[in-house]
N, C-alpha and C positions, 0 to 999 in steps of 0.2 A: 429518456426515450423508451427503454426494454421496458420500466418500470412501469410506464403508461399502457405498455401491450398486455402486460401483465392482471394489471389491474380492471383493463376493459375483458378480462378472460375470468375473471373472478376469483385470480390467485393471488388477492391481497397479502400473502404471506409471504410471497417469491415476491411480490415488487416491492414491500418494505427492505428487503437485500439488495435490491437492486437501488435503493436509495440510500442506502445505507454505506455501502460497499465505498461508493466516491465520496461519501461524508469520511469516512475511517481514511479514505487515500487522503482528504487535502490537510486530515490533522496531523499525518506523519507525517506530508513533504512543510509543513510550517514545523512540524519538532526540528526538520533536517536544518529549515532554511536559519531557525534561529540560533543552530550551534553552530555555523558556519558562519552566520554573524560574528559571530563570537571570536571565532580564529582570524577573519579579517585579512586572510591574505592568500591571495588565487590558488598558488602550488600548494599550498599549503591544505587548502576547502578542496583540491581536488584529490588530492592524497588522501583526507579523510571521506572523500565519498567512495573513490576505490574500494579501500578498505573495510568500509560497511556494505558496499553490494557486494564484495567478495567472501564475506563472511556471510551473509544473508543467501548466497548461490552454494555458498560451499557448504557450508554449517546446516541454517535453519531451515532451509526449503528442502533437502535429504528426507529432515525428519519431516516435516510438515507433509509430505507427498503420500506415504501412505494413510493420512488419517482421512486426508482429501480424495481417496480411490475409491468409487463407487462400485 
């Protein structure tokens, strides 16, 4: 949708990101979905999701914010 506003504006460079952005999202949550395959057992795939958003809030996104600050 953004990506088609985008594009009828003639910022084909902003709407390739905007196309891009939900491509990058569905290949991370298929990384998640297949190591959780893997584990195979509820408490277990929720334990390790915790533990990855809690490092990904606590850890990466910290640093990740100032390169992101316009």
């Amino acid at each position: 949708m953004l990506q088609e506003i985008e594009k009828k504006a003639g910022l084909s460079n902003i709407a390739r990101l905007f196309e891009a952005i939900p491509y990058a999202k569905q290949v991370h949550a298929t990384h998640h979905t297949r190591n959780l395959e893997a584990l195979n057992d509820a408490p277990e795939n929720l334990k390790t999701c915790i533990q990855g958003e809690t490092y990904a809030v606590g850890e990466m996104y910290p640093v990740f914010n100032p390169a992101a600050t316009f």
